[in-house]
Phi, psi and omega in degrees: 000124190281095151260172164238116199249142171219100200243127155267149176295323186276006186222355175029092158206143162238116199299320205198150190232133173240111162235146156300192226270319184297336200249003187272321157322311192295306172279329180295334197287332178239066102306342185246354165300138149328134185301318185300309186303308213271306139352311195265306174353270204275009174352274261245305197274044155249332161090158161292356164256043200261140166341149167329280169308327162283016177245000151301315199245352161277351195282321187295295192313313167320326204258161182296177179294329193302315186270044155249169191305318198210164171295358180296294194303320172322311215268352195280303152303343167293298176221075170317299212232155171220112198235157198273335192237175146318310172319264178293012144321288168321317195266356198254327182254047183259129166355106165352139129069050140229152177266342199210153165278311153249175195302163185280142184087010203248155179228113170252175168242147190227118179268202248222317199238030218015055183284163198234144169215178162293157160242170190202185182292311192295344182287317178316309182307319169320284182310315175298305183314325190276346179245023182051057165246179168196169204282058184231337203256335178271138174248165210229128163199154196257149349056143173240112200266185191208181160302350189260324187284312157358269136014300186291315147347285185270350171297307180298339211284314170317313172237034191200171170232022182221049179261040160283318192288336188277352182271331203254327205308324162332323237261319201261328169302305175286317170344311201259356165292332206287141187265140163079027165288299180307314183288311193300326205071046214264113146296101198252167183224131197214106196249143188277120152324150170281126153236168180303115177280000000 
């Protein structure tokens, strides 16, 4: 999936994410997950400093059988639904007779704090005008994400109010080891590695 990261340089931020229809799907998509599903998903990689809600739901796993209504719940609650990807995670919760969540051909923007709008100029504009920037300020890189940026995504969204920057900004940070990418403004297209969760 092809995104577009828009980072201002003075705020080492990424302001804005541009995307098609496959990563709006993806992320819009665990909206309809179970809290428990989404929990076993992102377990391991919130760490001991993870959020509330994982410390709900390992604390829940931890406690005996005995205190649920049956032996049923506990286990229910652990693991609603159990899928081997992102994918068929995804494609098992979509509406009766849809293929998407949204229409095909749409360009949306993904914000900072991952609010989802259409996009248009006046949002770009918007978004610069509220952090007191301008495209003088910005670098621009075309990316190719995945089910894991995804993933991180909604991991980071758990504990931060900035996870575009905490998934992506690495990524700009290698950018500038590349020799003359800074001076030339040279467009490099940079496909994201699978990473460890």
């Amino acid at each position: 999936m092809k995104v577009k990261l828009l980072r201002s340089r003075r705020l080492k931020r990424i302001l804005l994410l541009e995307c098609g229809k496959d990563f709006a799907d993806q992320l819009l998509g665990f909206l309809m997950v179970p809290v428990g599903t989404l929990m076993k998903l992102l377990g391991s990689s919130l760490g001991k400093d993870g959020s509330a809600l994982y410390n709900a739901y390992t604390s829940m796993t931890k406690l005996e059988d005995s205190a649920f209504w049956d032996s049923r719940t506990k286990q229910v609650l652990m693991d609603p639904t159990s899928y081997r990807s992102i994918s068929a995670l995804y494609s098992n919760l979509l509406p009766y007779g849809c293929s998407s969540l949204v229409v095909t051909g749409a360009i949306f923007f993904i914000g900072e704090d991952l609010s989802i709008s259409r996009s248009s100029t006046s949002t770009a504009l918007q978004i610069l005008e509220a952090v007191e920037s301008n495209f003088s300020d910005i670098d621009c890189r075309e990316i190719q994400a995945g089910d894991e940026q995804v993933l991180l995504l909604v991991r980071a969204a758990l504990a931060s109010t900035t996870p575009l920057t905490d998934v992506f900004e690495t990524y700009f940070q290698e950018l500038k080891s590349l020799p003359g990418s800074e001076e030339t403004g040279l467009k490099v297209e940079l496909t994201l590695q699978p990473l460890k969760l």
